[in-house]
NUDREN-446332 format. One record per residue (C-alpha): x, y, z. Coordinates in steps of 0.2 Angstrom, whole numbers, plus 5000, padded with zeros to 4 digits. Layout:
! residues N
xx / yy / zz
X / Y / Z
...
***
This chain:
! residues 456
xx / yy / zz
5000 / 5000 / 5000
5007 / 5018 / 4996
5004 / 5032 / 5007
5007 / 5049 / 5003
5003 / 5061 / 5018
5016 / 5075 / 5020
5005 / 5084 / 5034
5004 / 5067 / 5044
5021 / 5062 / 5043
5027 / 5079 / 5051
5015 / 5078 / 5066
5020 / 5060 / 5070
5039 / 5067 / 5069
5036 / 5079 / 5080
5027 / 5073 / 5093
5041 / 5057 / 5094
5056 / 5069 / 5092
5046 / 5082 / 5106
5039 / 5070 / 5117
5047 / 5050 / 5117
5061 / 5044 / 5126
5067 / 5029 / 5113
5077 / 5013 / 5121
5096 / 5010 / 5118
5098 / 5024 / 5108
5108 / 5043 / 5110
5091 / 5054 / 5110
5095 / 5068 / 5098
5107 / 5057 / 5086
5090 / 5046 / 5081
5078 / 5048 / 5068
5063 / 5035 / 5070
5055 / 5030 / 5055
5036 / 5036 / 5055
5025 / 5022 / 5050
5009 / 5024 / 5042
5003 / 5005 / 5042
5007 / 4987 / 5038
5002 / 4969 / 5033
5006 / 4954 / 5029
5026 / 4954 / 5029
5028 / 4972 / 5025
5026 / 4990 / 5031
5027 / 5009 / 5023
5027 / 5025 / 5029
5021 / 5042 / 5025
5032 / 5046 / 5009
5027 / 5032 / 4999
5038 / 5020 / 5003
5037 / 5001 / 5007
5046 / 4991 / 5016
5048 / 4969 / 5017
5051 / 4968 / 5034
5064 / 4956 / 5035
5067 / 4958 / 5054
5048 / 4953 / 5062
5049 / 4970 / 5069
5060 / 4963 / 5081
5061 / 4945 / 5076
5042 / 4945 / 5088
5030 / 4947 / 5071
5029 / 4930 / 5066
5014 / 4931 / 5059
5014 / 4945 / 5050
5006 / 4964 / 5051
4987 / 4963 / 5054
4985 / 4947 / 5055
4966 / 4946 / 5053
4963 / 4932 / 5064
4973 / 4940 / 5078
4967 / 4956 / 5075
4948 / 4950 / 5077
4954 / 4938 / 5091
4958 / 4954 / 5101
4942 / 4962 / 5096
4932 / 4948 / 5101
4940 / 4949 / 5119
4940 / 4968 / 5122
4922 / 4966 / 5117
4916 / 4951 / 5129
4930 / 4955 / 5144
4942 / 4967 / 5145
4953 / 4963 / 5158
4953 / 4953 / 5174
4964 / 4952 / 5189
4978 / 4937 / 5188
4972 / 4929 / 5204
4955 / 4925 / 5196
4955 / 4911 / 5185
4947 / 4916 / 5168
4944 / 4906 / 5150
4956 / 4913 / 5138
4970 / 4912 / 5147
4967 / 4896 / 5156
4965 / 4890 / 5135
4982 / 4896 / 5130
4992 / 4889 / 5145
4985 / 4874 / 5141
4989 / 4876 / 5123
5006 / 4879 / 5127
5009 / 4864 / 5139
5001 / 4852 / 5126
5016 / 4856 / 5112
5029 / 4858 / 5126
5039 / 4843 / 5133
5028 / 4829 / 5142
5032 / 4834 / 5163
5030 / 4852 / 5157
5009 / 4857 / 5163
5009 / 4874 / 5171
5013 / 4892 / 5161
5016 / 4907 / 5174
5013 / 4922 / 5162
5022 / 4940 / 5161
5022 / 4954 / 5151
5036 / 4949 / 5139
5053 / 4942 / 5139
5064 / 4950 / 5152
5053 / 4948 / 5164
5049 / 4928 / 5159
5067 / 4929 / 5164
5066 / 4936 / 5181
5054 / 4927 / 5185
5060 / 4908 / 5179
5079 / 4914 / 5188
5067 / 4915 / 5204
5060 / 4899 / 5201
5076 / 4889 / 5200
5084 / 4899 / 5213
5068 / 4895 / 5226
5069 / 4878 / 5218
5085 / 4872 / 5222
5093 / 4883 / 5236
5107 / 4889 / 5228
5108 / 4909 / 5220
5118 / 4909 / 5206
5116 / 4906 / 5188
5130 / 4903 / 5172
5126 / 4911 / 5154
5135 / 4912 / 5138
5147 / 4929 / 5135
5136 / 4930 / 5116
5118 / 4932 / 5122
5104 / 4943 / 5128
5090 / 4939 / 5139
5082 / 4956 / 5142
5082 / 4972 / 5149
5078 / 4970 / 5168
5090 / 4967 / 5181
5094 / 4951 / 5184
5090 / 4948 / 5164
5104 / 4961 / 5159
5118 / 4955 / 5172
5113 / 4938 / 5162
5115 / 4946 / 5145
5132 / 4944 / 5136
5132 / 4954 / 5125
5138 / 4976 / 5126
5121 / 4982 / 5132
5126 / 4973 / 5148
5142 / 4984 / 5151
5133 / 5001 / 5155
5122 / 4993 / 5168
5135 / 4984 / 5178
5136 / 4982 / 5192
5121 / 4974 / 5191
5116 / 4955 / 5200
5132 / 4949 / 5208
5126 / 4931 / 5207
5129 / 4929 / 5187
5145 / 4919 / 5181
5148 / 4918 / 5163
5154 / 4906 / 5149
5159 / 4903 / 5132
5145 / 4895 / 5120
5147 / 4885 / 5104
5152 / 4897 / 5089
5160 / 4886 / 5074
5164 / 4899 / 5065
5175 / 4908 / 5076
5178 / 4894 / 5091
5186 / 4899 / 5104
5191 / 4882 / 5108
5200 / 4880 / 5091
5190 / 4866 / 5086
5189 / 4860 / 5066
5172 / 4852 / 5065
5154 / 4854 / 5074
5154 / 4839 / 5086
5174 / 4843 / 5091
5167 / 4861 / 5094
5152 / 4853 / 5105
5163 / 4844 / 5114
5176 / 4856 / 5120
5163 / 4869 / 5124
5155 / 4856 / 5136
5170 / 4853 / 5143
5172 / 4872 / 5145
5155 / 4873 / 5153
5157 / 4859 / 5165
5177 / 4865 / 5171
5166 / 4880 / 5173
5155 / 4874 / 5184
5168 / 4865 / 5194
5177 / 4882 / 5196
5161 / 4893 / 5201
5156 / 4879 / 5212
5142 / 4865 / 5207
5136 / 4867 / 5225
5130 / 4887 / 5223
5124 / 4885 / 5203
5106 / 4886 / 5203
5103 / 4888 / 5184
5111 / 4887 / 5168
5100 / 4899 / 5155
5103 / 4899 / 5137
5097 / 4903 / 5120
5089 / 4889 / 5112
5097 / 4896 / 5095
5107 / 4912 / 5098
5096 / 4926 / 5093
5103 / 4944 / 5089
5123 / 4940 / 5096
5122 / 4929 / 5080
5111 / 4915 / 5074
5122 / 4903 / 5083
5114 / 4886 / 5081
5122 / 4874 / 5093
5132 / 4860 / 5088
5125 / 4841 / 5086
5124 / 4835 / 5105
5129 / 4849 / 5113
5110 / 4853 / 5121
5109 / 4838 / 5127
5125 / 4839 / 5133
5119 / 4854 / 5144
5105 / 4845 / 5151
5118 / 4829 / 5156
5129 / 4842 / 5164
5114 / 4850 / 5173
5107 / 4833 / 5179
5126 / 4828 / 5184
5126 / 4845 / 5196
5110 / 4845 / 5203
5105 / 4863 / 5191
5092 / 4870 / 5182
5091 / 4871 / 5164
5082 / 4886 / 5157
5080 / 4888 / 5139
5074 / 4907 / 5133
5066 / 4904 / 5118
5059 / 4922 / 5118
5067 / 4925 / 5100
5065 / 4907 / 5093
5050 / 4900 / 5101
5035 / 4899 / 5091
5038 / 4892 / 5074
5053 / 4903 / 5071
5064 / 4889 / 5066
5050 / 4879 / 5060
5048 / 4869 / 5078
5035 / 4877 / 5092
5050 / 4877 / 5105
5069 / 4879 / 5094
5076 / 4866 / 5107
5065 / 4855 / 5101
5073 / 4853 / 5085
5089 / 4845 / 5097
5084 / 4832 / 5106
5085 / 4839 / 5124
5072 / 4843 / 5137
5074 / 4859 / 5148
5066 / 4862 / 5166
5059 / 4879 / 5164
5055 / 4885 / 5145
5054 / 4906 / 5144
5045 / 4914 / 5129
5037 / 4928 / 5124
5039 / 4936 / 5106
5030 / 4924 / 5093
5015 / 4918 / 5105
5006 / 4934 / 5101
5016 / 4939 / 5087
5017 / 4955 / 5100
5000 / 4963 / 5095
4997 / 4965 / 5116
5013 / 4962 / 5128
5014 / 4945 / 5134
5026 / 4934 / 5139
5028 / 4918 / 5152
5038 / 4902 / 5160
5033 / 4885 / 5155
5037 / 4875 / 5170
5041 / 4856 / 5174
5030 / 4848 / 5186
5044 / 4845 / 5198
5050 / 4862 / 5201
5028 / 4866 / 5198
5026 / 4854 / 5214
5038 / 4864 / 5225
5025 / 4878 / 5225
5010 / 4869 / 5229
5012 / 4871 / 5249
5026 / 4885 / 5247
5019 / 4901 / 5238
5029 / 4909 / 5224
5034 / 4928 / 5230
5031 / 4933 / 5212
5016 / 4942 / 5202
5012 / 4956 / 5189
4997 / 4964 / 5188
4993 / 4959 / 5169
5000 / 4941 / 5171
4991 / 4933 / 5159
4981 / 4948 / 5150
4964 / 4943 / 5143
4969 / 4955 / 5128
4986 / 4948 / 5127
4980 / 4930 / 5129
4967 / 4931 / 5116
4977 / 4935 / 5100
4987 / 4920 / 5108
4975 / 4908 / 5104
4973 / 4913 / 5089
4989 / 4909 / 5085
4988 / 4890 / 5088
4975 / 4890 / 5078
4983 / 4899 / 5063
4996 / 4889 / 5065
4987 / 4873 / 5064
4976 / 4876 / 5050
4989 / 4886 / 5038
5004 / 4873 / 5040
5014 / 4886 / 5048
5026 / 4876 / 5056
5030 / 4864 / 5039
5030 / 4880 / 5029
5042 / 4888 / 5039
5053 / 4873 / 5039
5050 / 4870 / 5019
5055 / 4889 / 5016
5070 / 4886 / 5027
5078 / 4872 / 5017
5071 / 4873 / 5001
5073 / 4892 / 4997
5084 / 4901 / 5011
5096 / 4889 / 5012
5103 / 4886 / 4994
5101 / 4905 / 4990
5111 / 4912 / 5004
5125 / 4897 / 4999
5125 / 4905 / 4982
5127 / 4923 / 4992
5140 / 4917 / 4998
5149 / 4909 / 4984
5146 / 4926 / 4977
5151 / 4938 / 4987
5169 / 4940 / 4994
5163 / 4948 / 5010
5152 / 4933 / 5014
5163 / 4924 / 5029
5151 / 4911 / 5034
5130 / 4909 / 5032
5122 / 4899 / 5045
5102 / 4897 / 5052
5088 / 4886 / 5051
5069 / 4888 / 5046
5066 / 4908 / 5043
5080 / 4911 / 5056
5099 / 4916 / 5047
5114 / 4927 / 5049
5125 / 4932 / 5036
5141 / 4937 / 5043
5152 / 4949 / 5034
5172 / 4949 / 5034
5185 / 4960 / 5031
5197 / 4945 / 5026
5190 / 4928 / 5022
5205 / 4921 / 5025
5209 / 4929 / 5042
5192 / 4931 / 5045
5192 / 4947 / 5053
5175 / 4955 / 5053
5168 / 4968 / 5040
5167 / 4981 / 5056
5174 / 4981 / 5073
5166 / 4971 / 5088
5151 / 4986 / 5094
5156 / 4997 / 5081
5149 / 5014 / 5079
5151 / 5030 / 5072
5162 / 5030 / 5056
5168 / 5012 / 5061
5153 / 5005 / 5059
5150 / 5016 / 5042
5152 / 4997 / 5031
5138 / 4990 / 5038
5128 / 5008 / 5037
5130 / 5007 / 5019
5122 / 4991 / 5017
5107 / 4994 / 5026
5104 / 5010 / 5018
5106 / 5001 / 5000
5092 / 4987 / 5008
5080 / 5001 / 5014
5081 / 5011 / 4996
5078 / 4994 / 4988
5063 / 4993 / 4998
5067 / 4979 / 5013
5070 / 4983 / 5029
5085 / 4976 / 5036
5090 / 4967 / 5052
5109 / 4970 / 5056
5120 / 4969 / 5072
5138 / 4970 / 5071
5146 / 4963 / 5058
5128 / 4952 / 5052
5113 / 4954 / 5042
5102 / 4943 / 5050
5086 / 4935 / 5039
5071 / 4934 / 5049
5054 / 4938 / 5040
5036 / 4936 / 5047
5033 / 4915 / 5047
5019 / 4919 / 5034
5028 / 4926 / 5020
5026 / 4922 / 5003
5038 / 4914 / 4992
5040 / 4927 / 4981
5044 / 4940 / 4995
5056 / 4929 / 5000
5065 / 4928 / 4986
5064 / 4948 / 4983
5070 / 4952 / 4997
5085 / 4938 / 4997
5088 / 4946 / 4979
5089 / 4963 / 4988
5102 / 4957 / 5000
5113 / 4950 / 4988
5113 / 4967 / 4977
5117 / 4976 / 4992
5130 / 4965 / 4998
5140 / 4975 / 4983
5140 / 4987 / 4995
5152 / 4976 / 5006
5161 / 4970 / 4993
5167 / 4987 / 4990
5170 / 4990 / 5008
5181 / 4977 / 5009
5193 / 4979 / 4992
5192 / 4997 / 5001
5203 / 4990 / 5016
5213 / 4975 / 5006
5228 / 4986 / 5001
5234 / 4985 / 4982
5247 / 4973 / 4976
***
């Protein structure tokens, strides 16, 4: 759809530039986008211009902008009950956690809801702590589990460093990453194997007896599409049974069909003892997030009560749109189209990317869930911009979303990575455009990197 409107497009820039206080960002050196509406997988503003979204907003739109049946869901709901207090039981909610329990693992039968991901988090590091006595809790150095206290002392990635010090009870580790191992490994199941015995000297080092928790990343989301080695989940969940801990998976990025499973550690053979998601179960159209729970650490708050709420745990208008969701899902294939899309279109086109495109280190993903990471040096492998980059440092990877957005798609990059991450309901053809898209701008890249190779 294109929208012209001039007059509206001022008034919305004024009132964000007057008025809102925007997250992770320098205040006056943004300028948000004004956007005038969406559907399906793409969105456009008042200028004209559309836009494939090839981020899901941030990677939570999985199925797509104004989605009908979600939209009406949450009419349906504002119209029969608006809200209710969490204490009282009511039927929406009640439908989706039992929704949710019936794909997760068996031993997995009670959801405690929250408003979205970071709190999920607080909230399942609670549990385990409570659970098993013991206060701390391991996560990976390349990670990120949210924005609230305890979630950003977990988080491994720079947005971490500004909020420090921050819960002194959080020991860190070094995850799988094939690409750039840090435990000089040559193949995927010597890379699983070294960084589980990494994790577990870790472990030994920080003390089995005060580590409540391990949390991590099902499939590492915005740190870099980091999908862990054969065996190395399960090889978490030996190590976690080994040492009396508790294994979290934060599935808030990948949960949901992203990666064409409903939870991505499914896909790896490995069951955890509390599931955190958030994201995908609405696609985000109201704030909801939440902890699947096994019934074993369920159990130990039957007599005991939790010392945890939110006033809109399990929001009727949240939970409604939710539903819908499993029923989208079910009726339009969405988990075998994801998967489909994933291996039949993505995957051989991003190899030919790379093939391509001398600035194309390494390609790596699953379902509708890719990074494309970008080099200086194939050979050395040094990355197309500097670790955090910003400013002029960062002007390579600048360049090439700005050639995505005048292309019309959207881009998602971090660092030195485009990421590939569209709404679950896409259509092939989409999916090709904007993959065709990407490779033109990769030029962009290219050119940055023959910039820095000095001549011959």
């Amino acid at each position: 759809m294109t929208v012209i409107d001039p007059e509206a497009d001022a008034l919305v820039r004024a009132d964000d530039r007057g008025h809102v206080f925007h997250s992770w960002s320098a205040q006056a050196l943004i300028d948000p986008l004004p956007v005038a509406g969406g559907e399906g997988a793409s969105f456009w503003d008042y200028q004209g211009n559309t836009y494939l979204d090839f981020s899901s907003q941030l990677v939570n739109l999985n199925l797509g902008h104004q989605h009908p049946d979600l939209v009406e869901a949450i009419q349906r709901q504002a119209g029969r009950l608006a809200t209710i207090q969490p204490s009282m039981a009511n039927d929406v909610r009640g439908d989706l956690a039992r929704r949710i329990a019936e794909v997760a693992p068996e031993g997995m039968n009670k959801v405690f809801f929250t408003n979205g991901g970071a709190d999920a988090v607080e909230n399942a590091v609670r549990m385990a702590r409570l659970y098993t006595g013991k206060r701390k809790v391991l996560s990976m150095y390349r990670s990120y589990h949210g924005n609230t206290s305890t979630a950003i002392s977990l988080t491994g990635d720079p947005r971490r460093w500004p909020n420090e010090p921050g819960d002194g009870s959080v020991a860190k580790f070094f995850g799988p990453y094939a690409y750039r191992s840090p435990f000089h490994s040559t193949s995927p199941e010597e890379e699983a194997e070294r960084a589980l015995a990494h994790l577990e000297q870790t472990i030994v080092l920080e003390g089995a007896s005060t580590i409540g928790a391990i949390i991590i990343e099902s499939v590492v989301g915005t740190n870099g599409v980091l999908v862990p080695p054969p065996g190395y989940l399960p090889g978490v969940r030996a190590l976690c049974d080994k040492y009396g801990i508790v294994y979290i998976a934060d599935e808030v990025m990948v949960g949901f069909g992203r990666i064409g499973e409903w939870f991505a550690f499914q896909a790896f053979d490995v069951t955890p003892d509390l599931v955190v998601f958030a994201k995908g179960v609405n696609s985000g159209y109201v704030p909801l997030g939440g902890v699947v729970i096994s019934d074993a650490i369920a159990a130990h708050f039957d007599t005991v009560a939790f010392p945890g709420g939110l006033t809109y745990s399990g929001h009727p208008l949240a939970c409604a749109p939710g539903v819908a969701t499993f029923e989208v899902f079910a009726r339009d294939g969405i988990l075998e189209r994801v998967r489909d899309l994933g291996e039949r279109v993505v995957a051989p086109r991003l190899a030919e990317i790379a093939a391509r495109h001398p600035s194309v280190g390494d390609v790596r993903g699953r379902g509708l869930f890719w990074a494309i990471e970008l080099v200086a040096d194939p050979e050395t492998r040094e990355p197309l911009v500097p670790f955090n980059a910003s400013g002029a440092d960062a002007a390579p990877m600048a360049a090439f979303a700005a050639a995505c957005k005048k292309a019309g798609l959207w881009p998602f990059t971090h660092f030195n990575r485009v990421h590939v991450a569209p709404p679950l309901v896409i259509s092939e053809d989409d999916l090709v455009r904007g993959l065709d898209i990407i490779d033109r701008a990769l030029d962009v890249a290219d050119e940055a990197m023959k910039a820095r190779t000095p001549a011959a």
